[in-house]
C-alpha positions as CSV (number, residue, x, y, z in Angstrom):
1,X,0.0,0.0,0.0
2,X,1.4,3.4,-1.2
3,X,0.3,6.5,0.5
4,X,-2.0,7.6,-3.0
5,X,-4.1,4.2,-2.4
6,X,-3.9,4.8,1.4
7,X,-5.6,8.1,0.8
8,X,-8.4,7.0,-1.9
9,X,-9.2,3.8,1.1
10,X,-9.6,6.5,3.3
11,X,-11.6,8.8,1.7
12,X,-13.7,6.1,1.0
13,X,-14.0,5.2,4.6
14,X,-14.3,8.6,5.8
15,X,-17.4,9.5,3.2
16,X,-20.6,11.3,5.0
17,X,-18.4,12.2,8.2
18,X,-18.0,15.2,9.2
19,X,-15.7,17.1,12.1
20,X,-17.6,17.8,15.5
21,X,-15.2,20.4,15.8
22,X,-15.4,21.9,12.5
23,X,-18.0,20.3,10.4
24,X,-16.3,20.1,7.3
25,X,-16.1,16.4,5.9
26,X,-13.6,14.4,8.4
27,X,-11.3,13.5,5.6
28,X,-9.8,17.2,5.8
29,X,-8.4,16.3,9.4
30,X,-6.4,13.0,8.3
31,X,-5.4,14.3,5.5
32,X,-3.6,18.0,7.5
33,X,-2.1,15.3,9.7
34,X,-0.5,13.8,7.2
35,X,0.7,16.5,5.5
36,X,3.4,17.6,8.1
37,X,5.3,14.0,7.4
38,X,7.5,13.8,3.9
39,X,7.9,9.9,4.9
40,X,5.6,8.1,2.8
41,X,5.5,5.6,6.3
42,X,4.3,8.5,8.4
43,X,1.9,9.8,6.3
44,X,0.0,6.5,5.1
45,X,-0.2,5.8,9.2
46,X,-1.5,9.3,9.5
47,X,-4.0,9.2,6.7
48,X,-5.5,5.9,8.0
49,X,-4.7,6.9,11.6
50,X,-8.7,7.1,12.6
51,X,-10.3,4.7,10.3
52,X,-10.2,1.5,12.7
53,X,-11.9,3.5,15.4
54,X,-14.2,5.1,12.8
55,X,-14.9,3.0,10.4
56,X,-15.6,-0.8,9.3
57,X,-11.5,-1.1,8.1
58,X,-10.0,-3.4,10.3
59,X,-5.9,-3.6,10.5
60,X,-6.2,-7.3,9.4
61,X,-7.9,-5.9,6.5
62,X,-5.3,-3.5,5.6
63,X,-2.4,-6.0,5.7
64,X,-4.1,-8.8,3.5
65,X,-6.1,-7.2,1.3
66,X,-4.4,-3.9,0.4
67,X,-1.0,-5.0,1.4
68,X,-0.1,-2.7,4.8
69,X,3.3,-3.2,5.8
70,X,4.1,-5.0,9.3
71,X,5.5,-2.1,11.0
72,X,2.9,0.3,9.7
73,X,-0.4,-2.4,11.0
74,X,1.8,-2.3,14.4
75,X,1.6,1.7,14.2
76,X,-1.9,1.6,13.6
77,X,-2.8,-0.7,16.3
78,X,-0.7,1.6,18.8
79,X,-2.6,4.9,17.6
80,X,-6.3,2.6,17.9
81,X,-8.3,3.4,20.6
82,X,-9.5,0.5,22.2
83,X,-13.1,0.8,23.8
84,X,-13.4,1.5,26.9
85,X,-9.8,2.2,27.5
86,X,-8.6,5.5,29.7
87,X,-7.2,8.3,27.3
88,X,-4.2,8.4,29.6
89,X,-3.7,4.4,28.9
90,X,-4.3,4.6,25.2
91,X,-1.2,7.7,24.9
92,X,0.8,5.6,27.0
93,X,0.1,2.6,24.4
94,X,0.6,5.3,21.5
95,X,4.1,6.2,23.3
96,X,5.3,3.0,22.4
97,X,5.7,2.8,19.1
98,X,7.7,5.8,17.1
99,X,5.4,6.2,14.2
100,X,2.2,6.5,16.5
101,X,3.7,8.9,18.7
102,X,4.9,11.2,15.6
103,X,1.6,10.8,14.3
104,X,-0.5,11.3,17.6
105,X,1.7,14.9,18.3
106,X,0.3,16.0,15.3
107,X,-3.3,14.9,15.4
108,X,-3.0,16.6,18.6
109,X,-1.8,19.8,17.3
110,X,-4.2,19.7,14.6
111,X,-7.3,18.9,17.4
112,X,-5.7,21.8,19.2
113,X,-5.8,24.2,16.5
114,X,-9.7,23.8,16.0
115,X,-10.7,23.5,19.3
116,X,-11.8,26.2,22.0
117,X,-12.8,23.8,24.7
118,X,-10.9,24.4,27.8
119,X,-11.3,20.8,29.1
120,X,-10.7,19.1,25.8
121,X,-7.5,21.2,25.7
122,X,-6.1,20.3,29.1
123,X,-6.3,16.7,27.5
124,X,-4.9,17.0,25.0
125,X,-2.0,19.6,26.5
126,X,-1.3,17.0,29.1
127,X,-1.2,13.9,26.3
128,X,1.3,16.3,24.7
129,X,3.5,16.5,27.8
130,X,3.8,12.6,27.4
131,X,4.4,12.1,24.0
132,X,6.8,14.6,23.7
133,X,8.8,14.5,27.3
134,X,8.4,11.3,29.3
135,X,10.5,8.6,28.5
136,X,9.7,5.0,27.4
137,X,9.3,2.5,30.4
């Protein structure tokens, strides 16, 4: 999977979604996330970075039928959300993987930059501090 067929998937996925924040159609946020990464890696696990938690695509999906590398399914699976998991335990699973936590800064800073929400921005300020300062353990 190349980051042109990673982007047609998911827009695809992504069609009739719209931003809670914004409400323009959600493929605009995936696709500003990936555009601060000029490695192809980054930016197909930033396009694709909220499509497991958003839509039908599973990982397994990704790696058989469209051919997702290893590394990047692993990256995907760190930056997934699983349900009913604490925000504070998901970033510290995001912090565990390289791509993820690349990936995760700037979906942050992207959230941040659309948001006026004083509680959503102490979140996210705080998952900042982890992903950018605390070491691995």
């Amino acid at each position: 999977m190349n980051y042109k067929d990673a982007v047609k998937l998911a827009t695809k996925k992504h069609d009739g979604q719209y931003r809670d924040i914004t409400g323009k159609p959600y493929i605009c946020h995936p696709l500003a996330v990936a555009e601060k990464f000029d490695d192809e890696n980054y930016k197909i696990v930033a396009i694709l970075h909220d499509t497991i938690e958003d839509t039908d695509l599973t990982i397994s999906e990704l790696t058989e039928n469209y051919g997702l590398k290893s590394e990047l399914a692993e990256a995907l699976d760190a930056i997934t959300k699983i349900e009913g998991q604490t925000y504070i335990d998901f970033i510290l699973q995001v912090k565990k993987n390289r791509i993820a936590t690349a990936v995760k800064i700037e979906d942050i800073n992207h959230n941040l930059s659309d948001i006026e929400n004083d509680s959503l921005k102490e979140k996210y300020l705080i998952a900042l501090y982890i992903l950018q300062n605390m070491s691995n353990y």
